[in-house]
N, CA, C and O atoms as CSV, one atom per row, in Angstrom:
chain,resi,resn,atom,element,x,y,z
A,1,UNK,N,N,2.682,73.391,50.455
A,1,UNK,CA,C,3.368,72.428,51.296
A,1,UNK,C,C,4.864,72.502,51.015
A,1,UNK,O,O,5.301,72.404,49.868
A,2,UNK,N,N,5.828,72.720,52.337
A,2,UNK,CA,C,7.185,72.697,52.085
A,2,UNK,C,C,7.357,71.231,52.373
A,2,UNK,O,O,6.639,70.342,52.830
A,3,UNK,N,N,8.892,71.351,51.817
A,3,UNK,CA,C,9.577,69.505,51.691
A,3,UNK,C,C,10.894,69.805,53.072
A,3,UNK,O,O,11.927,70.469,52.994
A,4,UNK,N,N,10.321,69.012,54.270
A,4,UNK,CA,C,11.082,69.056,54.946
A,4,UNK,C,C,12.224,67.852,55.461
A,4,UNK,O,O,11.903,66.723,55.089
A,5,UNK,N,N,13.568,67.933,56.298
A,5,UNK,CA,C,13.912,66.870,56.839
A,5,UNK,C,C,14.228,66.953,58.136
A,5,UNK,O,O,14.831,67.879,58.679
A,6,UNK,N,N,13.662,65.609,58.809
A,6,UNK,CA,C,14.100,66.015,60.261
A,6,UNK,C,C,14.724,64.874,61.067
A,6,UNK,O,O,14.116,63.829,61.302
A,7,UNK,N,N,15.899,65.115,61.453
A,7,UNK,CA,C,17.057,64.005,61.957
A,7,UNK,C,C,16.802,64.155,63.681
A,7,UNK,O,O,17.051,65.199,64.284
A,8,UNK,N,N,16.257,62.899,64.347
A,8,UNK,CA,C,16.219,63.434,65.914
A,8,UNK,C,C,17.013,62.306,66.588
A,8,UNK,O,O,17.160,61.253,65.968
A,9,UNK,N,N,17.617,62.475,68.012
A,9,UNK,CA,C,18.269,61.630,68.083
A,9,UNK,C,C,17.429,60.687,69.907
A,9,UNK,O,O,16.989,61.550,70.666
A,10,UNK,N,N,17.358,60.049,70.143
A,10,UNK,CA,C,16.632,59.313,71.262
A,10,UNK,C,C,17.537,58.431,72.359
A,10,UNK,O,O,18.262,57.517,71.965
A,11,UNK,N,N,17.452,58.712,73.465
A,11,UNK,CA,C,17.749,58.064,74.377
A,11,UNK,C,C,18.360,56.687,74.032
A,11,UNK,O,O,17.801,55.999,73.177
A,12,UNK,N,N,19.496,56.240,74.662
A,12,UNK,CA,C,20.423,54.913,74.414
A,12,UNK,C,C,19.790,53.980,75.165
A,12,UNK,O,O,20.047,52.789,74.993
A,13,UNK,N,N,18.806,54.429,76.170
A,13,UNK,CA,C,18.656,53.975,77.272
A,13,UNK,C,C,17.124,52.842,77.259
A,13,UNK,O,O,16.834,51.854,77.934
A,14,UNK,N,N,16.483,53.507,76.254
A,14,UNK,CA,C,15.763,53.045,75.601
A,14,UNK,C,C,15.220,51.849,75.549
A,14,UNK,O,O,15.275,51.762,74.322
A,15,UNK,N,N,14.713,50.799,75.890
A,15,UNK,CA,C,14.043,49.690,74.396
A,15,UNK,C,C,14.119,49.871,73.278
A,15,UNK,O,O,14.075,50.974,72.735
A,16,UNK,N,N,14.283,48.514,72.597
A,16,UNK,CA,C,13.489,48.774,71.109
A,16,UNK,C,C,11.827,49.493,70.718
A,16,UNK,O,O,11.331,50.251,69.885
A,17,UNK,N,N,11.426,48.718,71.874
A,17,UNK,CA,C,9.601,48.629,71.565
A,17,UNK,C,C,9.770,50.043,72.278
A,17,UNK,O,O,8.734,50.668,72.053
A,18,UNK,N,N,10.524,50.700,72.937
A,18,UNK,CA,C,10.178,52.149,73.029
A,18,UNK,C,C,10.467,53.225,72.383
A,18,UNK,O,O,9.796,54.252,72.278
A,19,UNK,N,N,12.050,52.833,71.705
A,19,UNK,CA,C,12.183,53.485,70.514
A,19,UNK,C,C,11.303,53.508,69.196
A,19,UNK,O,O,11.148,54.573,68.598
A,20,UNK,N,N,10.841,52.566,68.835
A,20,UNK,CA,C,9.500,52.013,67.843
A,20,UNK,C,C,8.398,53.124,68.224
A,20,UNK,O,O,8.242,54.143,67.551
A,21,UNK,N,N,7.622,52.805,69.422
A,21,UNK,CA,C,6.614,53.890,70.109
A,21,UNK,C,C,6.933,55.193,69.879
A,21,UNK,O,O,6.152,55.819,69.162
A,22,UNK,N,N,8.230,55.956,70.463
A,22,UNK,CA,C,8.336,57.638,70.272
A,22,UNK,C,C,8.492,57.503,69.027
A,22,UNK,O,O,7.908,58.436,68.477
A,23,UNK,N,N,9.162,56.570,68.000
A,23,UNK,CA,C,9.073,57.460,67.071
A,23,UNK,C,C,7.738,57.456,65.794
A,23,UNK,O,O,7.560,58.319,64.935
A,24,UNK,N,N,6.982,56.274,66.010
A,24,UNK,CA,C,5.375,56.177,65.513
A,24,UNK,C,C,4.994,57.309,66.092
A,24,UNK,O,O,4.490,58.132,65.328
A,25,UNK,N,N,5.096,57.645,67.395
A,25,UNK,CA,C,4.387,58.657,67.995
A,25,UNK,C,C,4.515,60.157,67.612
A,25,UNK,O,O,3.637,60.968,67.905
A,26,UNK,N,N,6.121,60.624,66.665
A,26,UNK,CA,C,6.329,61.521,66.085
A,26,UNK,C,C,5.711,61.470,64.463
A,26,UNK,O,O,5.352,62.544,63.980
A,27,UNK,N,N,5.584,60.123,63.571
A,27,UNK,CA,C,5.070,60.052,62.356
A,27,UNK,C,C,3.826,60.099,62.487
A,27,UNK,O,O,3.154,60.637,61.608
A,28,UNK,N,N,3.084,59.405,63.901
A,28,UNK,CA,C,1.535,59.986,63.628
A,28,UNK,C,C,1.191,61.445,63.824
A,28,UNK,O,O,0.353,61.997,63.110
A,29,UNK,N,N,1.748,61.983,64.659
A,29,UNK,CA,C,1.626,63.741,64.661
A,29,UNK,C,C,1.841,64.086,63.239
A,29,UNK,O,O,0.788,64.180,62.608
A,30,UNK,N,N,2.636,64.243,62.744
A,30,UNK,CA,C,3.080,65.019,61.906
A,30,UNK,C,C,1.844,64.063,60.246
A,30,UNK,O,O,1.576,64.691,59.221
A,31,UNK,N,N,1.534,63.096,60.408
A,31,UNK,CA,C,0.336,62.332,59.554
A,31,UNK,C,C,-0.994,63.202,59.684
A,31,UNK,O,O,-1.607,63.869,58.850
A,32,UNK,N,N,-1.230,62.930,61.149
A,32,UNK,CA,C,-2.451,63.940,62.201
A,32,UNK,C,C,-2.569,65.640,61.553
A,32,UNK,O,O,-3.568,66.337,61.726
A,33,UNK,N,N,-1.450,66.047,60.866
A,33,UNK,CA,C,-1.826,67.378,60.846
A,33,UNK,C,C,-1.515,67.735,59.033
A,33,UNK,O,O,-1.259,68.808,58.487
A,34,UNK,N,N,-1.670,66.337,58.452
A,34,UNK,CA,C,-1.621,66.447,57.285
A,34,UNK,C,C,-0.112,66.426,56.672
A,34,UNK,O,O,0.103,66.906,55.559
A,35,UNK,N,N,0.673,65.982,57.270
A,35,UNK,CA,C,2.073,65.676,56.574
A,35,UNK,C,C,1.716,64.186,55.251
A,35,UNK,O,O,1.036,63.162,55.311
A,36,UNK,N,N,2.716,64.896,54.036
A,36,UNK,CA,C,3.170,63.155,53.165
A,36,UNK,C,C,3.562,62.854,53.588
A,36,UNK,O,O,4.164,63.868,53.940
A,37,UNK,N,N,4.207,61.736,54.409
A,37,UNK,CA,C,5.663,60.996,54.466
A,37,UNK,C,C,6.054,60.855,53.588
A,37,UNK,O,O,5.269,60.671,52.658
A,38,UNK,N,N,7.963,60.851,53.237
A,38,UNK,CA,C,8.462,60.155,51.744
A,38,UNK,C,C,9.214,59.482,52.040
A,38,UNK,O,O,9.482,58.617,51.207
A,39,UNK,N,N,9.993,59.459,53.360
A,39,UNK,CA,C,11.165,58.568,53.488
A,39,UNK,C,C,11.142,58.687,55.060
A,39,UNK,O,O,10.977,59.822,55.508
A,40,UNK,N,N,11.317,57.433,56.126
A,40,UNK,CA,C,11.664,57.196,57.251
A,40,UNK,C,C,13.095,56.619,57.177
A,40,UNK,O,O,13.003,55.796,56.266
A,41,UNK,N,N,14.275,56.595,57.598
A,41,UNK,CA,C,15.525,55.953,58.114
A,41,UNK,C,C,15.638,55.854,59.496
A,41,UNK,O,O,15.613,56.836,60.237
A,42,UNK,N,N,15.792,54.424,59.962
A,42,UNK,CA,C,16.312,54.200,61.158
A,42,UNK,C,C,17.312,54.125,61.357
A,42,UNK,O,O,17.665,52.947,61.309
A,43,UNK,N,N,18.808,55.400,61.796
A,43,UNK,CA,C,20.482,54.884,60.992
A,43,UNK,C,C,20.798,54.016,62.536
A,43,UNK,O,O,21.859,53.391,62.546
A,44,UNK,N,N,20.079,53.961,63.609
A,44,UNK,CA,C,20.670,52.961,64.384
A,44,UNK,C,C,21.271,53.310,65.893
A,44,UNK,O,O,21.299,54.521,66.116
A,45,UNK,N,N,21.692,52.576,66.825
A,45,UNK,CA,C,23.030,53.210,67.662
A,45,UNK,C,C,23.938,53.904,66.954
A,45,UNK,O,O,24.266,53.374,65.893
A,46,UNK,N,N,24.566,55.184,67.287
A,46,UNK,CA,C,25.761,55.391,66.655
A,46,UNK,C,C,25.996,56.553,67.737
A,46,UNK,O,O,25.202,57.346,68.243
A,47,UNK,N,N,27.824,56.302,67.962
A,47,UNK,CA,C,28.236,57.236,68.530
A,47,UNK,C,C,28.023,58.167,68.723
A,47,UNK,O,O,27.514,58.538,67.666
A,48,UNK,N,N,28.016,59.450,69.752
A,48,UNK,CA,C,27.916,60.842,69.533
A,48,UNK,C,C,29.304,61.253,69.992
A,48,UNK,O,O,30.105,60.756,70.784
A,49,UNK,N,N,29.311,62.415,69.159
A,49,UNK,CA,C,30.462,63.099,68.708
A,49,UNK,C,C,31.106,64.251,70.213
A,49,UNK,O,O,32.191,64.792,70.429
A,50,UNK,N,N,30.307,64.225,70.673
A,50,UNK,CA,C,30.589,64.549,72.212
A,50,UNK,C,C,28.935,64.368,73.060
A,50,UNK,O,O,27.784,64.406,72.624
A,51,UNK,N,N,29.491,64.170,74.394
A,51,UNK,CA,C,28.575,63.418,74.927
A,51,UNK,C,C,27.021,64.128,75.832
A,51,UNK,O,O,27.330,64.430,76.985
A,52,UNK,N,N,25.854,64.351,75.584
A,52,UNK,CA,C,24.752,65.127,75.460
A,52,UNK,C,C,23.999,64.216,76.691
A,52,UNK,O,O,23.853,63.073,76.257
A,53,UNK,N,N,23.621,64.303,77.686
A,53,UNK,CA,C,23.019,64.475,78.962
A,53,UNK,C,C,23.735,63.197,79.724
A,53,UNK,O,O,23.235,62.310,80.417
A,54,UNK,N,N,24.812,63.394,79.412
A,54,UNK,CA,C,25.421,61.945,79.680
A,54,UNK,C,C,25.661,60.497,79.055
A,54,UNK,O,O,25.682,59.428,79.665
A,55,UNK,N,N,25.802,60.678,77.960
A,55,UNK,CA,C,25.306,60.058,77.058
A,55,UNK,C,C,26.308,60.068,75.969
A,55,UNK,O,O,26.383,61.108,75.314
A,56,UNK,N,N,27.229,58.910,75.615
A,56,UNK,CA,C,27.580,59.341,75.160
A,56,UNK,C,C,27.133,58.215,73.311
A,56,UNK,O,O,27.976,58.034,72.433
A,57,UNK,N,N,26.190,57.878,73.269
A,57,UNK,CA,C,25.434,57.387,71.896
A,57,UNK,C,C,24.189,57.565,71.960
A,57,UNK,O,O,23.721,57.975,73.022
A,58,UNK,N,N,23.320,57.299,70.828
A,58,UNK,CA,C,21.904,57.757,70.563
A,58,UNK,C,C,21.362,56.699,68.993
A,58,UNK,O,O,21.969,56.233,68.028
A,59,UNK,N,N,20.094,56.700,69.403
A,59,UNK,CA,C,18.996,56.242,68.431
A,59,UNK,C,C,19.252,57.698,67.239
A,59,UNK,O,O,19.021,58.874,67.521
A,60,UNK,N,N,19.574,57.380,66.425
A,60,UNK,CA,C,19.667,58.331,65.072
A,60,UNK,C,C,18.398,57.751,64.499
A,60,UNK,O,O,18.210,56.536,64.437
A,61,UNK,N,N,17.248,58.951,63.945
A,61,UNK,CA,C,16.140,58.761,63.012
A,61,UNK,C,C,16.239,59.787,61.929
A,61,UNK,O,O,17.111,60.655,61.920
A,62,UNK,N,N,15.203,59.639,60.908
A,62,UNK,CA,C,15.326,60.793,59.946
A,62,UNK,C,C,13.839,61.001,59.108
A,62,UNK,O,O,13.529,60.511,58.022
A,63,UNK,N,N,13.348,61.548,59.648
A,63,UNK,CA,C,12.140,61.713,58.297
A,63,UNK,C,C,12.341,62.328,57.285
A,63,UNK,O,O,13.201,63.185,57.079
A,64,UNK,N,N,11.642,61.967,56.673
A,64,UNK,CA,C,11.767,63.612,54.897
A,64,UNK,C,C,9.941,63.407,55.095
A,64,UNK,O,O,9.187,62.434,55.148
A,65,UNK,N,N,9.842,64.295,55.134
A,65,UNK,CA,C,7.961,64.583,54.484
A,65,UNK,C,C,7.403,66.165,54.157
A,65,UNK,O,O,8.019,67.143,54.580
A,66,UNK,N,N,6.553,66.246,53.607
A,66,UNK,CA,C,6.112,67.296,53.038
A,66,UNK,C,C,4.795,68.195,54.016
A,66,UNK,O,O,3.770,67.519,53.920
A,67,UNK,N,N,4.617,69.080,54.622
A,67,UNK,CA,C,3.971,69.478,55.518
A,67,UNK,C,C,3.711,71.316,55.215
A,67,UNK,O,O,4.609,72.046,54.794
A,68,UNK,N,N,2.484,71.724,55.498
A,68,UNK,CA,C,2.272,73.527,55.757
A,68,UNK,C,C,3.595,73.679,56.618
A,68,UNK,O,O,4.139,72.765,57.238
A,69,UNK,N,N,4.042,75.088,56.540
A,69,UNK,CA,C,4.808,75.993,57.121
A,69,UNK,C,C,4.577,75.574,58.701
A,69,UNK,O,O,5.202,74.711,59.316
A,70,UNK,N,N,3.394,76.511,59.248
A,70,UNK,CA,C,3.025,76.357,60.480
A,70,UNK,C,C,2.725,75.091,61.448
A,70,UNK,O,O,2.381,75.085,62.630
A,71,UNK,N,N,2.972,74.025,60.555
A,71,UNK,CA,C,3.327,72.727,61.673
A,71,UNK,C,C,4.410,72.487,62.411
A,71,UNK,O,O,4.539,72.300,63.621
A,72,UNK,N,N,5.401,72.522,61.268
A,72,UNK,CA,C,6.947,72.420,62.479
A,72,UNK,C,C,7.101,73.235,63.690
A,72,UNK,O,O,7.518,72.640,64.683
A,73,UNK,N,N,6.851,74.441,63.788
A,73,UNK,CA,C,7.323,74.689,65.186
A,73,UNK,C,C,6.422,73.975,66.669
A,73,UNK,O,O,6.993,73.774,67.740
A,74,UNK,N,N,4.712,73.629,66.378
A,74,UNK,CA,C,4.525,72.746,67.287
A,74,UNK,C,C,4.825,71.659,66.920
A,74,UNK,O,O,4.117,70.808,67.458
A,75,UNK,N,N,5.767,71.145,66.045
A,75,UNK,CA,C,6.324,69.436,65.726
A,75,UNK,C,C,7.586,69.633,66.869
A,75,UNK,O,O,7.927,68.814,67.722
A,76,UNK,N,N,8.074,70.773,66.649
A,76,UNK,CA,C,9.488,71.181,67.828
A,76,UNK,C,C,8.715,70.932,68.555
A,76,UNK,O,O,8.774,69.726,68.797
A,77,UNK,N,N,7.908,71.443,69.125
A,77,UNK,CA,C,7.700,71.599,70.818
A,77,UNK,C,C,7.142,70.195,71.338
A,77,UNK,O,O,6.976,69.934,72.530
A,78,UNK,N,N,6.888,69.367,70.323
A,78,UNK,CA,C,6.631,68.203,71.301
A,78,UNK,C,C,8.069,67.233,71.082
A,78,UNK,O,O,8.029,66.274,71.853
A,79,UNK,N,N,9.098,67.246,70.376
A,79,UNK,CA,C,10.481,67.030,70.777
A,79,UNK,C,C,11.133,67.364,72.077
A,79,UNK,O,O,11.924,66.763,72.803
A,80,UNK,N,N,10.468,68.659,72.136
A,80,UNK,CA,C,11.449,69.138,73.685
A,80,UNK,C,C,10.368,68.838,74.881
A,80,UNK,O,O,10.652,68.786,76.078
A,81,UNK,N,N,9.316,68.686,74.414
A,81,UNK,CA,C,8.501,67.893,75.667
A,81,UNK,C,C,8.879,66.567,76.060
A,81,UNK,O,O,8.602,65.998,77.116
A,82,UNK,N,N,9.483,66.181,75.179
A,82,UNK,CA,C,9.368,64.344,75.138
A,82,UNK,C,C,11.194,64.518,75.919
A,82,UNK,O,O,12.173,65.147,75.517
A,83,UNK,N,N,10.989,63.650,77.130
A,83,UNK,CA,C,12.819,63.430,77.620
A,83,UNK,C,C,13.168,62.670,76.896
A,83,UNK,O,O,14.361,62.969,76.848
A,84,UNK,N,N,13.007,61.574,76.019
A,84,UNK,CA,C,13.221,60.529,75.342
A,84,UNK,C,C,14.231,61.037,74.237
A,84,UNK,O,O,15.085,60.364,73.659
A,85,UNK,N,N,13.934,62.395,74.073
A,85,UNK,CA,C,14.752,63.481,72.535
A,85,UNK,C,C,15.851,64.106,73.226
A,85,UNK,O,O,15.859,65.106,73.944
A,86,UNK,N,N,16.861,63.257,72.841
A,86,UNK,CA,C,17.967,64.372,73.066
A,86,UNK,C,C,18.623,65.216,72.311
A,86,UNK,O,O,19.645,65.820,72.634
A,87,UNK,N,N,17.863,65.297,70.953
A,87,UNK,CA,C,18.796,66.268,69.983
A,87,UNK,C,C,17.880,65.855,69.246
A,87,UNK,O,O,17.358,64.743,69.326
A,88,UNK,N,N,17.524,66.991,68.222
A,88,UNK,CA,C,16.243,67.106,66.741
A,88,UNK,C,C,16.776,68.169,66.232
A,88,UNK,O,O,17.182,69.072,66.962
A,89,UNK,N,N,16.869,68.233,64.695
A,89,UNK,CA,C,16.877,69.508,63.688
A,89,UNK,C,C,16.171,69.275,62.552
A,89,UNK,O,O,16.355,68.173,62.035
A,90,UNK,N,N,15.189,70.240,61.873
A,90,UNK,CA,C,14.596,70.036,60.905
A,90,UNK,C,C,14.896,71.459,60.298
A,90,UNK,O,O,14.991,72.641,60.627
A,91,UNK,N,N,14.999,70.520,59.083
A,91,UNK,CA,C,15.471,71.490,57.646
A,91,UNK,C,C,15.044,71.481,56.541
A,91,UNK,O,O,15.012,70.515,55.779
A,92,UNK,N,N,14.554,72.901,56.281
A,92,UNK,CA,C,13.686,72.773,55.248
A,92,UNK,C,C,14.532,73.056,53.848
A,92,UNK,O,O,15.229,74.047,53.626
A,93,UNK,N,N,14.268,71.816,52.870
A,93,UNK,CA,C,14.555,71.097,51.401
A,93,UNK,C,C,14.835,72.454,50.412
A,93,UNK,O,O,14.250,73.479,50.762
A,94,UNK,N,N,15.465,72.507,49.519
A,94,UNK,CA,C,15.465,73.367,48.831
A,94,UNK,C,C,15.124,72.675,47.152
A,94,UNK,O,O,14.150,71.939,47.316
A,95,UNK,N,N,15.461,72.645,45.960
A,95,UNK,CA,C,15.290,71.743,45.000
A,95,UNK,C,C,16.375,71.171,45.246
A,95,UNK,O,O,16.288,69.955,45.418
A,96,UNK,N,N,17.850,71.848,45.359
A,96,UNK,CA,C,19.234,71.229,45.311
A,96,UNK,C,C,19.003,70.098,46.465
A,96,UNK,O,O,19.056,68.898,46.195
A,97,UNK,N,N,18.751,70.575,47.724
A,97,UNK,CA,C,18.871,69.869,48.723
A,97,UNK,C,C,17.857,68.438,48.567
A,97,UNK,O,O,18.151,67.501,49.310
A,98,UNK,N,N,16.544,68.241,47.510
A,98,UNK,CA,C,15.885,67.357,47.361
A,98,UNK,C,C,16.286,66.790,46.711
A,98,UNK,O,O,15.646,65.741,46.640
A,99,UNK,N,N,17.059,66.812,46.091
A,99,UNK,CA,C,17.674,65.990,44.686
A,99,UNK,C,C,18.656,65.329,45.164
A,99,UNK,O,O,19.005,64.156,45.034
A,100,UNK,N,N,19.237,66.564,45.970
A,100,UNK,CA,C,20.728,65.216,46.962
A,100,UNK,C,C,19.706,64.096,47.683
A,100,UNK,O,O,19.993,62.908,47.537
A,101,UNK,N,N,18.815,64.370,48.265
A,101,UNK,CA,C,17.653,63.579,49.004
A,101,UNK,C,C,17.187,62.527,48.357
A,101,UNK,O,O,17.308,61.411,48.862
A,102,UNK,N,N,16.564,62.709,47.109
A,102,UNK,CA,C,16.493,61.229,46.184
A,102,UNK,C,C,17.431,60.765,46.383
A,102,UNK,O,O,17.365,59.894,47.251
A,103,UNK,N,N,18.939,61.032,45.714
A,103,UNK,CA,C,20.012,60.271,45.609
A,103,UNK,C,C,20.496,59.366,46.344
A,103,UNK,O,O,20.829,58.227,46.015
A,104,UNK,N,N,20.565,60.099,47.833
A,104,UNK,CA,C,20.560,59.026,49.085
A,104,UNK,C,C,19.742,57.906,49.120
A,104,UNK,O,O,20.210,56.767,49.111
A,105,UNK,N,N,17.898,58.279,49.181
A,105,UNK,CA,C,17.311,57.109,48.982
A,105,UNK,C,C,17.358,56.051,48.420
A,105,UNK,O,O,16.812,55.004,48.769
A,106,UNK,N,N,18.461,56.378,46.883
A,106,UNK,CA,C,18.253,55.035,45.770
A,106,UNK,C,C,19.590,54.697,46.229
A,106,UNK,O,O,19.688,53.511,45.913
A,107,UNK,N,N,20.753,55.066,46.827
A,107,UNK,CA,C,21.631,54.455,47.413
A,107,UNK,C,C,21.405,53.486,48.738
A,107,UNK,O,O,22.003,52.420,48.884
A,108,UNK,N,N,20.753,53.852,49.380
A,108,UNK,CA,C,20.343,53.087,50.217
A,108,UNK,C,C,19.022,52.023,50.063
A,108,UNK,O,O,18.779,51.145,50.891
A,109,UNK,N,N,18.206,52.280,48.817
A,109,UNK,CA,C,17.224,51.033,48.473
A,109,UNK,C,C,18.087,50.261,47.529
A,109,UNK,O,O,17.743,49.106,47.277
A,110,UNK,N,N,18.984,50.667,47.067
A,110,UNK,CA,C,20.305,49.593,45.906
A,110,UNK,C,C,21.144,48.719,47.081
A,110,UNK,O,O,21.457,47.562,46.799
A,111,UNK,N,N,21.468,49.212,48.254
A,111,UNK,CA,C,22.222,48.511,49.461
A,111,UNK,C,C,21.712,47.530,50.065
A,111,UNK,O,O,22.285,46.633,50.683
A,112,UNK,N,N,20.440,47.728,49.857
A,112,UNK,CA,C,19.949,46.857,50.986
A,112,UNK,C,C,19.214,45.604,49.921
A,112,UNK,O,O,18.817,44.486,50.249
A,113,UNK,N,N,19.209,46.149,48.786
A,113,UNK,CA,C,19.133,44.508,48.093
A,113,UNK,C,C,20.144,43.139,47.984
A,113,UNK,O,O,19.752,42.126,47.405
């Protein structure tokens, strides 16, 4: 099992209760085919840095979970099925890159106390 992360970004246009839905609907797939989860972030509205189907902000998400090789590329393809995704990248963890990955987490579970 590799340690992956994947940042996608969702329609402004949105609901809450629909943003909630696509993105349960991406953690149960990736559950469904035997992923850990280790960390979900919801970072929120936030600007985009130039503007992507007209659009110029987005639902920022982020998973980290642990999954076989051969899942992510059909985890891609139901991103680009879904219109709701206007931008996804997943990157796979290295040790360096997991360790920066803890670090974030305990910065952000120390913040929010």
């Amino acid at each position: 099992m590799n340690h992956y992360e994947t940042v996608f970004i969702l329609n402004p246009v949105l609901s809450d209760v629909q943003v909630k839905e696509t993105v349960q609907k991406f953690e149960d797939y990736l559950v469904s085919k035997g992923a850990e989860m280790i960390w979900k972030e919801d970072w929120g509205l936030k600007k985009l840095a130039y503007t992507i189907q007209n659009k110029k902000s987005g639902f920022y998400h982020l998973f980290e979970y642990k999954v076989a090789g051969e899942v992510i590329a059909p985890f891609e393809l139901e991103f680009r099925r879904d219109d709701s995704v206007m931008r996804y990248l997943t990157v796979k963890l290295d040790k360096h890159a997991a360790a920066w990955a803890e670090k974030r987490k305990e910065r952000v579970k120390s913040s929010k106390k």
